[in-house]
Every structure is written in C-alpha cells, then in structure tokens.
C-alpha positions in Angstrom: 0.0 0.0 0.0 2.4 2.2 -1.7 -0.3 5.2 -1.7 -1.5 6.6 1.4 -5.6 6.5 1.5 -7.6 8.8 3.1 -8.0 7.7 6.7 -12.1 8.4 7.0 -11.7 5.8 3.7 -9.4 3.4 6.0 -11.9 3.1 8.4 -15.1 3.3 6.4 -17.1 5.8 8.0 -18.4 9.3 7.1 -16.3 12.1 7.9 -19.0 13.2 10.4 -18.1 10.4 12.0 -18.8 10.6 16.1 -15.7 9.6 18.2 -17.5 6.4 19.1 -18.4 5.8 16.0 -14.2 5.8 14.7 -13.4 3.6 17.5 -16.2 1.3 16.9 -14.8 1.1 13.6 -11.1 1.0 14.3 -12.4 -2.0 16.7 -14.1 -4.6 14.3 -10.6 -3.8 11.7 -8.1 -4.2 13.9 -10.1 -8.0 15.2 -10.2 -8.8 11.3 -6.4 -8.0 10.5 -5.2 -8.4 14.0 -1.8 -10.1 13.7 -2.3 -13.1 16.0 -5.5 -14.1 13.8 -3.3 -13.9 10.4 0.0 -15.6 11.2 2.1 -14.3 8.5 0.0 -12.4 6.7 2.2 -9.2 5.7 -0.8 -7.8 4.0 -2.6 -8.3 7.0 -0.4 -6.6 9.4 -0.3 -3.6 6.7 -3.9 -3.3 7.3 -3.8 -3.6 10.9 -0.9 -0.5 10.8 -3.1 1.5 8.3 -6.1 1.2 10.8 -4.2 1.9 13.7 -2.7 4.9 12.0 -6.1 6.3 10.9 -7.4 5.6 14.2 -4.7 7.9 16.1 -5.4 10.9 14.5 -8.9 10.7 13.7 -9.9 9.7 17.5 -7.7 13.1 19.2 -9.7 16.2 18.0 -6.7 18.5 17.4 -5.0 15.8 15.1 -8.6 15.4 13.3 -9.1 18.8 13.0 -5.7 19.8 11.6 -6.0 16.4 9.3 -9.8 17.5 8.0 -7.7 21.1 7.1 -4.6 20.2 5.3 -5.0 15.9 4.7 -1.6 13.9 5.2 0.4 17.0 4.1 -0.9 18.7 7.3 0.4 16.0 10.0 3.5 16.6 10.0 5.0 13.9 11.6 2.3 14.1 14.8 0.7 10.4 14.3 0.2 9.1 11.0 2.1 9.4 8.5 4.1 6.0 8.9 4.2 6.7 12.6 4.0 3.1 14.2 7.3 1.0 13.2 6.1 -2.5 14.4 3.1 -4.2 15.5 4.0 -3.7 19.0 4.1 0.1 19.6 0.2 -0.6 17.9 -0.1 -2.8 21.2 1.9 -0.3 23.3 -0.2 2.6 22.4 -4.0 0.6 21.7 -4.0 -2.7 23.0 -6.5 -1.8 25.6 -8.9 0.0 23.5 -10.3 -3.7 22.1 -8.4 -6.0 24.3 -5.9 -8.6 24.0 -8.7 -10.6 21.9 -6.6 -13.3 21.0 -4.5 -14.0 24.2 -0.8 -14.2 23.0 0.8 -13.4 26.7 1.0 -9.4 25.9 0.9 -8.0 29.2 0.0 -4.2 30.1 2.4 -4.0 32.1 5.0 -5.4 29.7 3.9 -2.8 27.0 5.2 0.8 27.4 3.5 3.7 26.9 4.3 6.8 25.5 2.8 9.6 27.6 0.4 12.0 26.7 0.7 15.3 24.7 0.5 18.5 26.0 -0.5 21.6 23.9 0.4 25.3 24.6 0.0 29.2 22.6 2.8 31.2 21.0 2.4 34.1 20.0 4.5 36.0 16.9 4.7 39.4 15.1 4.7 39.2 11.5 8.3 39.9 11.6 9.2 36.8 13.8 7.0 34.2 11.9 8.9 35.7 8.6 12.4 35.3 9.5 11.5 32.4 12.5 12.3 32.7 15.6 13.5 30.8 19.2 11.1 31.4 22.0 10.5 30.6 25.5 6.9 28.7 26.1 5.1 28.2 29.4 2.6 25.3 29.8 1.5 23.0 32.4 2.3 19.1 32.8 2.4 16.6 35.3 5.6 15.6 37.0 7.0 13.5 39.6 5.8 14.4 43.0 8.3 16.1 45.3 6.7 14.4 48.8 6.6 10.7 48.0 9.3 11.2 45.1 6.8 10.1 42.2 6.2 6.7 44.3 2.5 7.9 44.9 2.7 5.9 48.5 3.1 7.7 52.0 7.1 7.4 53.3 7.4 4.0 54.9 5.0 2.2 52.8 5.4 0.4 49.7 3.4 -0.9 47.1 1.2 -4.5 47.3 0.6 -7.1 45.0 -2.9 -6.9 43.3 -5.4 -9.6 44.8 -8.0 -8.8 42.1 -5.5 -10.2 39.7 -3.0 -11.6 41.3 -0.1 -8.9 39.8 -0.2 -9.8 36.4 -2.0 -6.6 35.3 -5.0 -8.6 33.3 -7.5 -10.8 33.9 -9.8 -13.0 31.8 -13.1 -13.6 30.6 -14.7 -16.6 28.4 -18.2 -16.7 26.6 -17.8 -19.9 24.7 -15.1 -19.9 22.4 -14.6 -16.2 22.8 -11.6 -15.6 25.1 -10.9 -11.8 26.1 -8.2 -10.6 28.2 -8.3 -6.9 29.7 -6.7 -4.5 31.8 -7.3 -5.2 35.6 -9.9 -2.9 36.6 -9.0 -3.0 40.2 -5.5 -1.6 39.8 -5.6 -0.5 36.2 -3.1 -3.0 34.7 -0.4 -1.9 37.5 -0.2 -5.3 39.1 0.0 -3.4 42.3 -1.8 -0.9 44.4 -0.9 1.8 47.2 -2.6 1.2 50.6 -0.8 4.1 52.2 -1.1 7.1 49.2 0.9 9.9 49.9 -1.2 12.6 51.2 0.1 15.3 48.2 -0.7 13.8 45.4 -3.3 11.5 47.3 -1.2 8.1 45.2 -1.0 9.6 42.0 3.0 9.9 42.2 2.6 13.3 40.4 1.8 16.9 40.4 0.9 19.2 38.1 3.2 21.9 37.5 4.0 24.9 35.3 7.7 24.6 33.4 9.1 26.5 31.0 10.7 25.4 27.6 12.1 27.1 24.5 10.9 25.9 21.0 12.3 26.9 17.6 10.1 28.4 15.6 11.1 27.8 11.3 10.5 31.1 8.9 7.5 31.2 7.5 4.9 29.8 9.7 1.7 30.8 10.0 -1.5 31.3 11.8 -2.5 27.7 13.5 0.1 25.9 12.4 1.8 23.5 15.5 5.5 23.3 16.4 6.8 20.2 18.2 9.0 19.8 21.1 9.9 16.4 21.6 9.6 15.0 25.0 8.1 17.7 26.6 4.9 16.2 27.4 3.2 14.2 30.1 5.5 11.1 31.5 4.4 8.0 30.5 3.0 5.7 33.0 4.7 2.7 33.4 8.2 4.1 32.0 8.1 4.9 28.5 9.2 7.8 26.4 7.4 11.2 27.7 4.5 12.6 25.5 5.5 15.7 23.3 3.9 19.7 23.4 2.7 20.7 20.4 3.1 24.7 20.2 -0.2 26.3 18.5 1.0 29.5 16.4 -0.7 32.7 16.9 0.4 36.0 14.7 -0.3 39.0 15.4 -2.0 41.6 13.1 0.5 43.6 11.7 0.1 47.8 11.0 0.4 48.0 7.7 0.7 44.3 6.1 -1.9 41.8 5.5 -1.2 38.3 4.8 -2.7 35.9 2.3 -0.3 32.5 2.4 3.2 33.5 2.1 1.6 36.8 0.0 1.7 40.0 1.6 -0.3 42.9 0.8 0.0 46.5 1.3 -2.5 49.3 0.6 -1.4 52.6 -0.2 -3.3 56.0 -0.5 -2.3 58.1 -3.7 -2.7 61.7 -4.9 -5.1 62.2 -8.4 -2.0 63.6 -9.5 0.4 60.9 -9.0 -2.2 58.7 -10.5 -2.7 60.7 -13.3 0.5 61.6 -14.3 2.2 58.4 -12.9 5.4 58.1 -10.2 7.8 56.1 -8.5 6.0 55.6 -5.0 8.3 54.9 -1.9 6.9 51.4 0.0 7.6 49.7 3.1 8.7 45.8 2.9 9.1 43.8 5.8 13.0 43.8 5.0 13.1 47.8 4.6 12.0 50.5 2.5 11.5 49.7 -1.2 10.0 51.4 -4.7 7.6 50.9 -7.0 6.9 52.7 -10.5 2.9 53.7 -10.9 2.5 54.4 -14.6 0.4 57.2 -15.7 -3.0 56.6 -15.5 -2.7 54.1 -13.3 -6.6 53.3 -11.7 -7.7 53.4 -8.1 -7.5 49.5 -7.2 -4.7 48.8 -9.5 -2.1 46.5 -8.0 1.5 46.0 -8.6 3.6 42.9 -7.6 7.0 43.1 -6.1 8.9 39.6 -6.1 10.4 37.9 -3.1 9.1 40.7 -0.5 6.5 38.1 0.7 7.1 35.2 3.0 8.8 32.3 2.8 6.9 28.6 3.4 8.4 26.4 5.5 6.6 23.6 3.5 8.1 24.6 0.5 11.1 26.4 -1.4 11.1 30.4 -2.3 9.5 33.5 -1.1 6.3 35.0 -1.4 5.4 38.5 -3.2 4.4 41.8 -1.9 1.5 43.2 -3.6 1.5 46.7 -3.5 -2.5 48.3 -4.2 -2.8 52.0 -5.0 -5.9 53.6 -3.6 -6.4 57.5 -5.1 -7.3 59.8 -2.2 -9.7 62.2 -2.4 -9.1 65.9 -0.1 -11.7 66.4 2.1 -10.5 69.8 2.4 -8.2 72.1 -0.6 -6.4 75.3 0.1 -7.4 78.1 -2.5 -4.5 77.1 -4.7 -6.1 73.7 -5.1 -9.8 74.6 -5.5 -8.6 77.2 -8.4 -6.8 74.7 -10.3 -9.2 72.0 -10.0 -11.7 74.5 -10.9 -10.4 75.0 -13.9 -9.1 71.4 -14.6 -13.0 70.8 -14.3 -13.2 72.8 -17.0 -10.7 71.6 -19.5 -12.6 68.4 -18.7 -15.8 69.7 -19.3 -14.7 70.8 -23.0 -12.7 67.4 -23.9 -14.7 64.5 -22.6 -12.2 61.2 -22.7 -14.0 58.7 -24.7 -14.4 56.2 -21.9 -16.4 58.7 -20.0 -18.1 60.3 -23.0 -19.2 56.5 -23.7 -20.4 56.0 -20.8 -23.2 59.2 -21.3 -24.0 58.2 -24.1 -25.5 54.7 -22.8 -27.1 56.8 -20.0 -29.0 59.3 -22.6 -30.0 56.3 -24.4 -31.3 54.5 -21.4 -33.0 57.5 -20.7 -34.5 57.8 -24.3 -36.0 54.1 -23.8 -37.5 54.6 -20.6 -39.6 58.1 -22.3 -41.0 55.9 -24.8 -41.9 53.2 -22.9 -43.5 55.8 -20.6 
C-alpha cells in the first residue's frame, strides 16, 4: 500500500463520524487483520498499521481537526504518517482500547506507553513568523511528586501485589469460544496498588506543574500551524518515552501588512495627481523601505507585484510576493491654490470629454431615451 488512502476511507465511516463511532470502527478492523489471527500475513499486518494509524489521528480532535484542514500534508510527523514501526508500539499505544482478543501473553504491564501530549499558545509578530524565531513557552504538565518522590505511597510504605489479579496486570473472561483478556480494573493494569497514598498527590506519584521550555520556531509559519518539542509532554505511566507539546502558532495583526499564504499585501493611499500623471511611490517591505513605479494613469485598485518581498513557506522552497495596491485619495479639504486649479481642470474636462467617459453618457442618454418611450 504504496499510496497513502484517506484515513475516513481506511476506516469506512463518514467524515462526520462521532468519536464512538471511529473507534467502533477501528475496533471490528483491527479483530479482522489483527496479527495473531493472520499468522504471516504481511498484507494483514499492513492493514492492521493503516487502521491503527487512521485511528490515532482521527480519535484526538486537534489531530482530526488539523487532518480535515490540510490531509496527510498537514500532519506533519504528529501520528500518522508511517508513525508506528512495528506491531507492538500498535499494542503499546491501543492494546487496551479492544483487548488482548486473541490472548498471545502481551501484558499491560509489559507494553510501554508513550505519555500524553500536552499543547500550549505562541504568540509571533509578523516579523518573527517571517524570519522564524526561538522562543521561551510556558505550559503545564504533570511531574513527579516532590513528597513521595513520584512513588505515589506515603514514606514508609510500599506498594502490594494486586489480589484482584494476582499482579499480572490482566484478567480474563470466556463466553464460549470467545476468550478476552483486559486491563485489571482493580489496579488499572499496575499489578499493584498503594494502601498508604501519599497525602500530596493522594497516590497519584505526580503533580501538576508549570515549566518552561524554548521551542524553535522555522520562517515562514503561519497562523494555527503547531510546532513540536519532543519529549516535553506528560511522562508516560509505566516508564516509557514522555509525550510531546505541540506549540499552536498565533500571529499577530500587523500595522500595515496583511497576509494571504506567504503573499503580503500592502494598501497605499495616492494623490489624483500621481495617478494621473504616474510616479515612482516609496513602499515599506518587511525587509526595509523599497519602490515601486505607478505608470500614468494608473486606476484606483490597480495592484503591482514586487517579487520575493513576501514570506517564505516552511513547506516549501522560495518566497512570497508583496502586492502593492494603490488607492487615489480624495481631499476632504483644498487650500485656495487647489480649489482654483481643480476648478479650472473641471473645466478643460468639461470641454474634452475622454472617450471612456463620453461612452459612458451616451449609454445613459440612451437608457434614458427608452424609458420616455416606454412611458
């Protein structure tokens, strides 16, 4: 399965999909291709990775979200995308959302878990998410508890064996041939359980906390887009590799710039005269002041493109453009200079009509001349 299919396809449902509904669905695939029910079945366990990889981002809202936005090109590397390796991070990271169906010895305890993500704000000028940026990021997480030293039992005491299940984590049912094995519910798969919890983080073993990190952020990002930092998330629970943060970009508005893609646009008021009788207009660009030649005659509205004053893409090569778009400004007040030469400009326009204008009265007289007769 050399080309990746869309994961609402992979796991035949609607895209309006509930979150039931996609793990309801992931379920009944990953029992049909599930690698302990086709021994050696490579196109089997390709299924079962293609399910499991639709599953992870359509089942977390953010990854959904961004995935309904942008499709694969939009995950960028957070789930999907080829993200399990082997059948066992599957197990590591799912196992318990349908079971061990098929026994096979795969203890919860045995399986490590990567922790969860954590998500935070940073906020850019226009300036920073052009050229990129390194910035310090505050967000919360949970880590080990300073009183009981992340044991999550009081001093003194110590964890006990589970008698639910006996420490191995599981237990299991049977309805005729059917044979289930799930996570303990009496100690949640930890084969133990606290009698004395420590009175901080009342057993838990951690706290949550605010901590700081810095993040790098590449040229060109833009509004929503998420920037990993590896590791930074939640521990995992039984010893794995900690979760990541994902860094939401906000930009800010800037004064005179606005931004379409890696496009920038920039409006600029105009004299009649400099419209008229054309001129090289000073303009600002985010990397300093640059020019622009407005013909004569040039029309309010008119825009002019300057190359490679735009911003660049971090998903792809070059930069942007700056479009430039003249606006002719009309005086609210004139000095008696003004009014006298624009008086007599009025004039000379009076007497020789351009032919777009003198066009245009002629449709109106004619309009008017149908409307009499009609009349």
């Amino acid at each position: 399965m050399t080309e990746k299919r869309c994961y609402y396809e992979v796991l035949q449902v609607e895209r309006t999909a509930s979150t039931g509904e996609i793990a309801t669905a992931y379920r009944k695939l990953a029992v049909t291709y599930h690698p302990d029910k086709n021994p050696g079945d490579q196109e089997a366990i390709d299924r079962f990775k293609e399910a499991s990889e639709a599953f992870e981002v359509l089942h977390d809202p953010d990854k959904r979200a961004r995935y309904d936005r942008f499709g694969h090109a939009g995950m960028n590397g957070q789930g999907g995308a080829g993200h399990f390796s082997d059948v066992e991070d599957i197990f590591s990271a799912f196992g318990d959302i349908f079971g061990d169906l098929f026994g096979g010895g795969r203890s919860r305890r045995s399986r490590v878990r990567k922790g969860r993500d954590v998500r935070c704000t940073v906020t850019l000028t226009l300036q920073e998410a052009a050229q990129g940026v390194r910035k310090k990021v505050e967000f919360q997480r949970h880590e080990p508890c300073d009183t009981c030293e992340g044991s999550g039992a009081t001093k003194g005491s110590k964890r006990e064996k589970c008698s639910y299940c006996g420490g191995q984590g599981q237990v299991i049912q049977q309805a005729g041939i059917i044979r289930v094995q799930t996570t303990c519910p009496a100690c949640q798969g930890e084969g133990s359980s606290i009698t004395s919890p420590c009175k901080s983080c009342r057993g838990t073993g951690q706290r949550l906390k605010s901590v700081e990190a810095e993040v790098q952020i590449p040229a060109g990002v833009d509004e929503g887009m998420q920037v990993r930092i590896t590791g930074q998330g939640e521990p995992s629970p039984n010893g794995g590799p900690s979760g990541d943060c994902y860094c939401f970009v906000s930009v800010l508005q800037h004064p005179l710039f606005e931004r379409e893609g890696r496009h920038l646009i920039c409006r600029i008021p105009i004299t009649y005269s400099q419209a008229a009788l054309g001129c090289t207009l000073e303009v600002p660009t985010l990397s300093g002041p640059g020019t622009v030649d407005v013909p004569r005659g040039t029309q309010s509205g008119d825009v002019f493109r300057m190359e490679g004053e735009g911003l660049p893409d971090p998903r792809i090569a070059g930069l942007g453009d700056l479009l430039v778009q003249v606006n002719i400004e009309v005086p609210k007040k004139l000095t008696d200079d003004e009014e006298r030469l624009l008086r007599e400009l009025a004039e000379i326009e009076h007497k020789n009509v351009a032919p777009e204008r003198k066009g245009f009265f002629d449709k109106v007289k004619e309009y008017f001349k149908h409307e009499t007769v009609d009349s």
